[in-house]
C-alpha positions in Angstrom: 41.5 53.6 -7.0 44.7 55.6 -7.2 45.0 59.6 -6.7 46.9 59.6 -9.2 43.5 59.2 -12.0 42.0 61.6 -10.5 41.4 64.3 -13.3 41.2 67.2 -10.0 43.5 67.1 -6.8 42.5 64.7 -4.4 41.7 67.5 -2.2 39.0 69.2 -4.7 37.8 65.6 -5.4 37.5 65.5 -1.6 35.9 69.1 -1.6 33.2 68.4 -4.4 31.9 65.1 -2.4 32.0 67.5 1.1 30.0 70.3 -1.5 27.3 67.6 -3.1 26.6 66.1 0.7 25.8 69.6 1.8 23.4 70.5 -1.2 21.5 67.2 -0.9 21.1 68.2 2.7 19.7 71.4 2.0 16.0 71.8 2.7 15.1 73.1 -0.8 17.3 69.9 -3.1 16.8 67.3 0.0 16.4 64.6 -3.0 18.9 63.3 -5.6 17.5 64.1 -9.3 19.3 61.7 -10.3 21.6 63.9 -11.8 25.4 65.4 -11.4 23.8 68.6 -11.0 25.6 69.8 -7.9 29.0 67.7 -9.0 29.0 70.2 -12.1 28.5 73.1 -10.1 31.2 72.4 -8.2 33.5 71.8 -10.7 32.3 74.8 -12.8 33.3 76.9 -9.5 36.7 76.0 -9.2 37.0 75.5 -12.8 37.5 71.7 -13.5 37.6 69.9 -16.2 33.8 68.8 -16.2 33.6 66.5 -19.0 36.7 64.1 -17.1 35.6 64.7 -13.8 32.0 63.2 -14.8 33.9 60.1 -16.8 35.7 59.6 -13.6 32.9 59.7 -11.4 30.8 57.6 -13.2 34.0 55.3 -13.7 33.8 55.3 -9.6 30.6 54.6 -9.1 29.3 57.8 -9.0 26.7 57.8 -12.0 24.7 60.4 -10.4 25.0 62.9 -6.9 23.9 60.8 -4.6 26.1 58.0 -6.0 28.7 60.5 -5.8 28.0 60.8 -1.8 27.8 56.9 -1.2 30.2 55.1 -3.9 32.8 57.9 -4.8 32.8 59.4 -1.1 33.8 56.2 0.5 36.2 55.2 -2.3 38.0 58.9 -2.0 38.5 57.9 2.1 41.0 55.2 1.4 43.0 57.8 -0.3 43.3 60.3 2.5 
């Protein structure tokens, strides 16, 4: 996957998967809802384009957040 599709700087892309790990690990949304709902808040907060960062993510394996952690996530390390 190149950086260079990435619809956010690798680092934010790198950020969001960082955020989404550490809001699935919170006591109170331990469990995936099978949604991108801490993906969008992420990129609401630094004020990404939502709609291309979800096309990406879902292009990357990252339909939902926990796919996000374990498809994206590992696919965003062999960018660094």
């Amino acid at each position: 996957m190149a950086a260079t599709s990435l619809p956010i700087p690798l680092s934010q892309a790198q950020a969001l998967v960082g955020y989404v790990f550490r809001q699935l690990g919170a006591p109170d949304d331990a469990r995936c809802d099978h949604t991108h709902r801490h993906a969008r808040a992420y990129c609401d907060s630094i004020g990404a384009d939502w709609p291309a960062v979800e096309i990406w993510l879902k292009a990357n394996g990252g339909a939902c957040d926990c796919e996000v952690l374990f498809n994206t996530g590992r696919r965003l390390e062999g960018e660094a």
